[in-house]
C-alpha positions in Angstrom: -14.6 197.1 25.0 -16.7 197.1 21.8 -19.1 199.6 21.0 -21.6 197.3 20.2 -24.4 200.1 20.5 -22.6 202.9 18.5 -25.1 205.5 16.7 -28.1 204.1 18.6 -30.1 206.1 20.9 -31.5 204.1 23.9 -33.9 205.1 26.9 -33.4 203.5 29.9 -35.9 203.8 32.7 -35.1 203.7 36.4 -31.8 204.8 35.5 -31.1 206.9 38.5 -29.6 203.5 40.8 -29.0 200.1 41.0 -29.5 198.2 37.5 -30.6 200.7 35.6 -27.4 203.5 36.5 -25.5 200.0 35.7 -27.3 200.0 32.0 -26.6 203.6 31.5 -22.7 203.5 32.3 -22.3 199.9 30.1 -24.3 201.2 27.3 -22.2 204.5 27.3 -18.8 202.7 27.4 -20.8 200.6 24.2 -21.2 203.8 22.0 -24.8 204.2 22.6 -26.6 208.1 23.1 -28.5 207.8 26.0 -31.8 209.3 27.6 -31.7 208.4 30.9 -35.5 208.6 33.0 -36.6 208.2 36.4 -38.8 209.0 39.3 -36.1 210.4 41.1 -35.1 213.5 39.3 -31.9 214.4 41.5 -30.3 210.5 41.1 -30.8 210.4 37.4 -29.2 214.1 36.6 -26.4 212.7 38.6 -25.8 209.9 36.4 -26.0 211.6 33.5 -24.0 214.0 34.5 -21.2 211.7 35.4 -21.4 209.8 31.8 -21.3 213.5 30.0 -18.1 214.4 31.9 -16.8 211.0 31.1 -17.9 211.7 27.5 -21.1 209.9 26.5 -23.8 212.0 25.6 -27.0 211.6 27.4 -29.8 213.7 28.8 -32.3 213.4 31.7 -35.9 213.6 32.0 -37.8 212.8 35.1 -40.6 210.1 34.6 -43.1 208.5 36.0 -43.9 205.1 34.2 -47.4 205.0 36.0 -48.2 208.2 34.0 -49.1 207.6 29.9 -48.6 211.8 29.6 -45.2 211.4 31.4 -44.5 208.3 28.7 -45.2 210.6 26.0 -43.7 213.5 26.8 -40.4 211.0 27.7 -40.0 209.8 23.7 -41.2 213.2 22.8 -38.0 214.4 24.8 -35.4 212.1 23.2 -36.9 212.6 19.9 -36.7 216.2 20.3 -33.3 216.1 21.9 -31.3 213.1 20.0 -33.8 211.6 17.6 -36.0 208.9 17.9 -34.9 205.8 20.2 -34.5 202.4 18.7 -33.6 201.0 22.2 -35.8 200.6 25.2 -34.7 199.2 28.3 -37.5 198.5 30.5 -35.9 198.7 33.7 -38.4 200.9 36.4 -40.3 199.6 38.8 -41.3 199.4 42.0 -41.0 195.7 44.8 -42.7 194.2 47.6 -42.2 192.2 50.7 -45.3 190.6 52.7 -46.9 187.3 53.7 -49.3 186.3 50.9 -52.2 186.8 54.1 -50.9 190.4 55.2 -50.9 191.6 51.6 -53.2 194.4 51.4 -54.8 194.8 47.5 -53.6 198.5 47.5 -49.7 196.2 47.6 -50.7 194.5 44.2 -53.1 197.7 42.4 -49.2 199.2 42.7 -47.4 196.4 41.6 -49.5 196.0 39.1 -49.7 199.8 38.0 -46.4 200.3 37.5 -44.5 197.4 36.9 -47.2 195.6 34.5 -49.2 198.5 33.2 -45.8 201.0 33.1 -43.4 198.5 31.4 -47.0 198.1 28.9 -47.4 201.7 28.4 -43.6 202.3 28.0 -42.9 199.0 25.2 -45.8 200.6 23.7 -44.9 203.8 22.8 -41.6 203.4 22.4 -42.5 200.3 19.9 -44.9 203.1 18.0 -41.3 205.0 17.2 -39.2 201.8 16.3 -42.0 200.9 14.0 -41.1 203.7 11.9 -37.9 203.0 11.8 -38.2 199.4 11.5 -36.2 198.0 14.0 -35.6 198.2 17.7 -34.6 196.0 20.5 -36.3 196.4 24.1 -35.3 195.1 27.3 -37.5 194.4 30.1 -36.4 193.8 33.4 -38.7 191.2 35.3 -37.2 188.7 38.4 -36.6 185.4 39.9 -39.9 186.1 41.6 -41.9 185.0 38.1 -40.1 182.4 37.6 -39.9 180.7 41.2 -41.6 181.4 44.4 -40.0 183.3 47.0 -41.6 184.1 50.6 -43.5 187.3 50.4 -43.8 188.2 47.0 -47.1 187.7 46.1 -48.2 190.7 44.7 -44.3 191.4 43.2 -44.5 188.1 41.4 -47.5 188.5 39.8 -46.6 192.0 38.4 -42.8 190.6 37.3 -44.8 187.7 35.9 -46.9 189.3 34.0 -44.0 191.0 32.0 -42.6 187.9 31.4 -45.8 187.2 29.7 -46.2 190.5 27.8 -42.7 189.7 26.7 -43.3 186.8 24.7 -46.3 188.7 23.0 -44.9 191.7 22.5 -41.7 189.6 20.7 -44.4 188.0 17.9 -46.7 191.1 17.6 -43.8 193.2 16.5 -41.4 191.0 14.5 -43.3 192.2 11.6 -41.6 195.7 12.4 -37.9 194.3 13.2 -38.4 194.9 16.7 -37.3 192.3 19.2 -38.3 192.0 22.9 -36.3 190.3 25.4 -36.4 189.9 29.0 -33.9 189.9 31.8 -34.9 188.1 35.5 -32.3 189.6 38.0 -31.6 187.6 40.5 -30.3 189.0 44.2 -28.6 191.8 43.1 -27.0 194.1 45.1 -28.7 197.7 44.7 -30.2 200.1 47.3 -33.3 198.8 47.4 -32.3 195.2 48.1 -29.9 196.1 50.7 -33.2 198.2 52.5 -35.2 194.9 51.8 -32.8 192.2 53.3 -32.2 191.3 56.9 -29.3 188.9 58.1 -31.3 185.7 57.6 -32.9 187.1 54.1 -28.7 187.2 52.9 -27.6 183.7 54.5 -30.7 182.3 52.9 -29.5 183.9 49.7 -25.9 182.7 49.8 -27.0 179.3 50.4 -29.7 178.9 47.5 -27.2 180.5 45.2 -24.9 177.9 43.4 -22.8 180.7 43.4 -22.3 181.7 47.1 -22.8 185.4 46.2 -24.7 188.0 45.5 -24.9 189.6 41.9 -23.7 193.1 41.1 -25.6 195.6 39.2 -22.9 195.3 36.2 -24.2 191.7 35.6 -27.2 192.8 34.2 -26.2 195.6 32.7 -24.1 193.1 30.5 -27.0 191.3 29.2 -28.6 194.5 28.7 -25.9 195.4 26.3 -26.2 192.4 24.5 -29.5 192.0 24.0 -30.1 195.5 23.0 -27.2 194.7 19.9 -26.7 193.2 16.7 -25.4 189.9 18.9 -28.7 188.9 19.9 -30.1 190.3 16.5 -31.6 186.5 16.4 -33.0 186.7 19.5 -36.4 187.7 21.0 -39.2 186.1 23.2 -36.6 185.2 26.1 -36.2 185.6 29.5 -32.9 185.3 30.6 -32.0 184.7 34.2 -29.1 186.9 35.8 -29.0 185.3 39.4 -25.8 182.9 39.7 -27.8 180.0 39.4 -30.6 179.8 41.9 -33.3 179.2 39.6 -32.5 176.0 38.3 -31.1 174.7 41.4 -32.1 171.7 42.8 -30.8 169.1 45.2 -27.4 170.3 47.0 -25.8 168.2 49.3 -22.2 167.5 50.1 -22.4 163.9 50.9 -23.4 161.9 47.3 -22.9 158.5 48.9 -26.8 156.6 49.6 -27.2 155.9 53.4 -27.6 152.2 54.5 
């Protein structure tokens, strides 16, 4: 493997499980110095402490992305401990499950908290740094749910949505400064949460939307992560990519093509 991301210092939020524990370990095996953040304080030392006795250097700091202080004292931590980031991955959050008629508004004032107002707060302040440096590359993490709609995820999709949105913006506002922004839209992935989230029908359903017939692993997206946080995607920004085997620009399937008499 290349180390695509040697010398750069990257934060990666929600990196105690799933996707963003995925990010940490690519990004490592990459070259990059890493300053893992999360919620979870326990989960995240764990990762980093696997990556250190693997080699990579990275530190942990627990974060909450729905606080601005926590933000703050997050990039003042990697500055203070490895120098200021010029990678952001985006990758905390929180989901949602319930009929668009059951969803109570406190469901979307948290979705929108911390998915659309954290990811804002984070990308902010992290962009602040990069400016500086001029350059940076961040990495949101959205879902199929803003780009197609999925039974009970209102108030998800609108919060995953509106980073898509942000993303685009955020891409031309700071071009001037050599950062680029990029998104990611996971597709069914399989991480804790998602395996709390899905019943039996839930799974089938997924196999059989999926052109692929399976469901994604966390390494997947940490792939795309990779390269869109390096110099390959150094002409890329504004995009959402879709990580999800297919199922978003799947139409039509059916095994028998020939027209019925």
């Amino acid at each position: 493997m290349t180390e695509r991301l040697a010398g750069r210092i990257a934060i990666i939020t929600g990196g105690g499980d799933g996707i963003g524990a995925a990010t940490a370990r690519r990004f490592s095996k990459e070259g990059a110095t890493l300053i893992l953040a999360d919620k979870d304080e326990a989960n995240v030392q764990a990762v980093c402490e696997e990556i250190v006795a693997k080699g990579g250097k990275a530190a942990a700091i627990r974060t909450d992305i729905s606080s601005l202080k926590e933000i703050q004292a997050m990039l003042a931590f990697a500055a203070k401990t490895f120098g200021p980031a010029e990678i952001l991955v985006n990758n905390a959050g929180v989901g949602s499950q319930k009929h668009f008629l059951e969803t109570p508004l406190e469901m979307l004032d948290t979705m929108l908290e911390v998915n659309v107002k954290g990811t804002f707060m984070c990308a902010q302040e992290a962009a602040r740094e990069m400016a500086k440096l001029g350059r940076g590359a961040i990495v949101n993490v959205s879902s199929h749910s803003s780009l197609l709609g999925s039974t009970g995820r209102s108030a998800y999709a609108a919060s995953k949505g509106g980073i898509d949105a942000m993303t685009r913006v955020m891409a031309v506002d700071l071009a001037q400064f050599g950062i680029r922004v990029n998104s990611i839209a996971p597709g069914p992935i399989d991480t804790p949460r998602i395996r709390k989230q899905h019943n039996e029908e839930r799974s089938q359903a997924w196999l059989r939307a999926v052109p692929l017939a399976r469901i994604g692993e966390p390494e997947e997206v940490a792939s795309v992560a990779a390269f869109l946080a390096s110099d390959d995607a150094s002409y890329v920004t504004g995009q959402t990519i879709a990580v999800d085997g297919g199922f978003t620009i799947a139409g039509l399937r059916v095994k028998n093509l020939e027209p019925r008499t």
